[in-house]
C-alpha positions in Angstrom: 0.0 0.0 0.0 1.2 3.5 -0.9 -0.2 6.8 -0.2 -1.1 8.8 -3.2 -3.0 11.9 -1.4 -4.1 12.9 1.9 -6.7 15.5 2.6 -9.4 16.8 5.5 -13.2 17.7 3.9 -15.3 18.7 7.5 -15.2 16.2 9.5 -13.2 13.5 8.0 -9.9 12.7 6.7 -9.3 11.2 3.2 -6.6 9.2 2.1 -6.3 8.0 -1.7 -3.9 4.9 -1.3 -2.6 2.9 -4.5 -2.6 -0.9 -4.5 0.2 -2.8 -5.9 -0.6 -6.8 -7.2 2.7 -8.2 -7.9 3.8 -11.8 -9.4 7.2 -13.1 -8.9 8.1 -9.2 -7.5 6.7 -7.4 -10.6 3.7 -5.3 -10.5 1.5 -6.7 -12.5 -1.3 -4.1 -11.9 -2.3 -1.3 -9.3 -5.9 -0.2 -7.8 -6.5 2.8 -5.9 -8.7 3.0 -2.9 -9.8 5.8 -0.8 -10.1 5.7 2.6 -12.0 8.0 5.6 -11.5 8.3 9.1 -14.6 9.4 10.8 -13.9 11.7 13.8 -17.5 10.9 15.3 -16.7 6.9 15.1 -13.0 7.1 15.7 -12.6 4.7 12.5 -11.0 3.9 9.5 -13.6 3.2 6.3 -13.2 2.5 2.5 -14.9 5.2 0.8 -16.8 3.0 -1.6 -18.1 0.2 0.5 -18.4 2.1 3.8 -16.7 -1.0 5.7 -14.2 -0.9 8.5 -11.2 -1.4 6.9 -8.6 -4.4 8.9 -6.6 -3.6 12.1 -3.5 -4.0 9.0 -4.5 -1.2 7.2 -5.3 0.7 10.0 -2.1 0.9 11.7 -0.8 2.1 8.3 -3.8 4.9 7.7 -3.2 5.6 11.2 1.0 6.3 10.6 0.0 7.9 7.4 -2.4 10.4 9.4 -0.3 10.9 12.3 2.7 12.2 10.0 1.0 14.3 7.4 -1.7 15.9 9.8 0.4 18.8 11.2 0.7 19.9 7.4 -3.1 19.4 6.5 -3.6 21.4 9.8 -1.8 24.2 9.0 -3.9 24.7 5.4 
């Protein structure tokens, strides 16, 4: 999982993340999915489905927001 973008509408934070499938370590194609955190649930959610996303991704969304959210503050 990599972050493509990062970004706070309201409420909620956004994250756009890209998906690598790889095959013998080469990419054989890569999906995007966005993500929100909802401030009222205190929880991670993939924008399409509206499911909780695993505890996985969320330590990684978590990371993500803790190091970008002093810059997404300041905007």
């Amino acid at each position: 999982m990599q972050l493509v973008t990062i970004s706070k509408s309201g409420e909620n934070y956004h994250i756009k993340a890209l998906h690598p499938i790889k095959l013998f370590g080469s990419v054989i194609f890569s999906r995007t999915r966005s993500y929100y955190f909802s401030e009222d649930e205190n929880d991670w959610f993939v924008l399409s489905t509206d499911k909780r996303v695993s505890s996985k991704k969320k330590k990684k969304l978590n990371r993500w927001l803790k190091d970008h959210q002093k810059f997404i503050e300041k905007f």
